[in-house]
C-alpha positions as CSV (number, residue, x, y, z in Angstrom):
1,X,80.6,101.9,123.7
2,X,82.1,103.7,120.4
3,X,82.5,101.5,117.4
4,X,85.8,100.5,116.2
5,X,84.6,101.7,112.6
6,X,84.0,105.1,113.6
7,X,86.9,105.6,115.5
8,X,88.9,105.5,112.3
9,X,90.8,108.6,111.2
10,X,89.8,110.4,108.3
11,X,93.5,109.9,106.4
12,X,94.5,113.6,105.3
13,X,91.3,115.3,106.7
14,X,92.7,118.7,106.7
15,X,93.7,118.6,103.3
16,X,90.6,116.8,101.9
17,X,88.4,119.4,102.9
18,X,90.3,122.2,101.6
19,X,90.5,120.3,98.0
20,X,86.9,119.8,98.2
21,X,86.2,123.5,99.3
22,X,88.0,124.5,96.0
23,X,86.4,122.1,93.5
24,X,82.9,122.9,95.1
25,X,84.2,127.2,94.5
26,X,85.1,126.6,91.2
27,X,82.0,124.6,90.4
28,X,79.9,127.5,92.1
29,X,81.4,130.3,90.1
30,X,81.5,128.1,86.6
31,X,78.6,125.6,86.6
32,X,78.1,122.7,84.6
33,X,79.1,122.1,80.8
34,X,82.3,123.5,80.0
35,X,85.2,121.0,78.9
36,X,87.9,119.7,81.3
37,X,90.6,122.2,80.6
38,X,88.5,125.0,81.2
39,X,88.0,123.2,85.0
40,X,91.0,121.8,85.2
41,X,92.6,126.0,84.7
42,X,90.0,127.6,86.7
43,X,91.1,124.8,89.8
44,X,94.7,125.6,89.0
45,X,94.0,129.2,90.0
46,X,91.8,128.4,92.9
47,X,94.4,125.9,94.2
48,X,97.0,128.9,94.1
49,X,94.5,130.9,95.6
50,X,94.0,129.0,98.7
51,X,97.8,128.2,98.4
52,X,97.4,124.4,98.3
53,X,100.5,123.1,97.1
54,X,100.2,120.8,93.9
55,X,101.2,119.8,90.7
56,X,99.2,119.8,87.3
57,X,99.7,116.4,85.0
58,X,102.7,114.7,86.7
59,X,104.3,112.0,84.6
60,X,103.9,109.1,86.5
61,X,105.9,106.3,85.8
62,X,104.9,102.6,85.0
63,X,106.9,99.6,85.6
64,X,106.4,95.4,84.6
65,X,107.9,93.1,86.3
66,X,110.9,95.6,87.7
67,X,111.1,97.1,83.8
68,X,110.2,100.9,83.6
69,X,107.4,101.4,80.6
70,X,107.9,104.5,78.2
71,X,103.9,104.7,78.8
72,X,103.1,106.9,81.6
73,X,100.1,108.1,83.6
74,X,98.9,111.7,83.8
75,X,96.6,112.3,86.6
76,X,94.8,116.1,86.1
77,X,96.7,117.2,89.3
78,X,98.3,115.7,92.6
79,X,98.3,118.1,95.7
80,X,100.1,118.1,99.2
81,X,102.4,115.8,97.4
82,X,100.0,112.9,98.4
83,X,96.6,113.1,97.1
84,X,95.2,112.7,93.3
85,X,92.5,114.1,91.8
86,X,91.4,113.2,88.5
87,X,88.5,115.3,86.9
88,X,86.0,114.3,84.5
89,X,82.9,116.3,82.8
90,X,80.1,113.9,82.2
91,X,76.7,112.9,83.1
92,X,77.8,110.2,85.7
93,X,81.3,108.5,86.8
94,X,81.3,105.7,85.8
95,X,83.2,102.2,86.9
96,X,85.9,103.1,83.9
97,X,86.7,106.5,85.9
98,X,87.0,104.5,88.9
99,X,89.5,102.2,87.2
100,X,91.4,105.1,86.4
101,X,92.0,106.3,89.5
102,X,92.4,103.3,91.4
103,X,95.3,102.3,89.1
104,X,96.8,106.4,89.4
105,X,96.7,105.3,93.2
106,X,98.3,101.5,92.5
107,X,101.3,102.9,90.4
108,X,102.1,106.2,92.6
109,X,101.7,103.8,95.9
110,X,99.4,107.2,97.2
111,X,96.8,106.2,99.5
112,X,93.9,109.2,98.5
113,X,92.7,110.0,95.6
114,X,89.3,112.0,94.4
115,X,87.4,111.8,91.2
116,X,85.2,115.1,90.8
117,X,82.9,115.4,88.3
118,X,81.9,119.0,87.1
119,X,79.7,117.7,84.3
120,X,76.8,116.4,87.0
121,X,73.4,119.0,87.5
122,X,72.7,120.2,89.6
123,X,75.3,119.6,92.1
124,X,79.5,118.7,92.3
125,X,79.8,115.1,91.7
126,X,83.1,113.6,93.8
127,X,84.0,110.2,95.0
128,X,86.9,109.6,97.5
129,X,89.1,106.4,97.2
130,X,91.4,105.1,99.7
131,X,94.1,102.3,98.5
């Protein structure tokens, strides 16, 4: 008998493994150590490569209580229209990172988001979250 846990379906499965592929490509050809704009350029061009559709530092806008703020969130890219990914360069993520994304996720009302972390040795560090 199959359990009702694994008969879940991956949400965006297609799309997640292509995003992956092209963080893990760039992290191949680059390595560890460089600062997040030099990542954050080199995924760019990957992205357009692979012709994934996406969007580099989208204003996202922040309401209280029905009021729109003049602060806004940036994630580092949101692709397919429907999926964040927020990259860091450090030694681990850590809970703030998490926090991060998780409220990217809240304030857009997406339901996907990755952190990837291209400062970790000696392999891609990446964490999916599903709001």
């Amino acid at each position: 008998m199959d359990n009702p846990k694994h008969q879940k379906e991956f949400l965006y499965k297609e799309e997640c493994h292509e995003l992956l592929g092209a963080c893990m490509e760039v992290y191949k050809e680059m390595g560890n150590g460089f600062l997040e704009s030099v990542y954050q350029e080199c995924l760019a061009k990957e992205f357009q490569r692979r012709q994934i559709p996406y969007v580099t530092q989208p204003a996202i806008e922040l309401t209280y209580k029905n009021d729109i703020l003049q602060q806004t969130y940036k994630p580092d890219f949101v692709c397919y229209g429907k999926i964040i990914i927020e990259l860091k360069v450090t030694h681990n993520l850590m809970p703030e990172h998490r926090a991060q994304l998780l409220n990217y996720l809240r304030a857009t009302q997406m339901k996907v988001g990755y952190l990837i972390n291209f400062g970790h040795f000696p392999l891609l560090e990446h964490e999916r979250f599903i709001l």
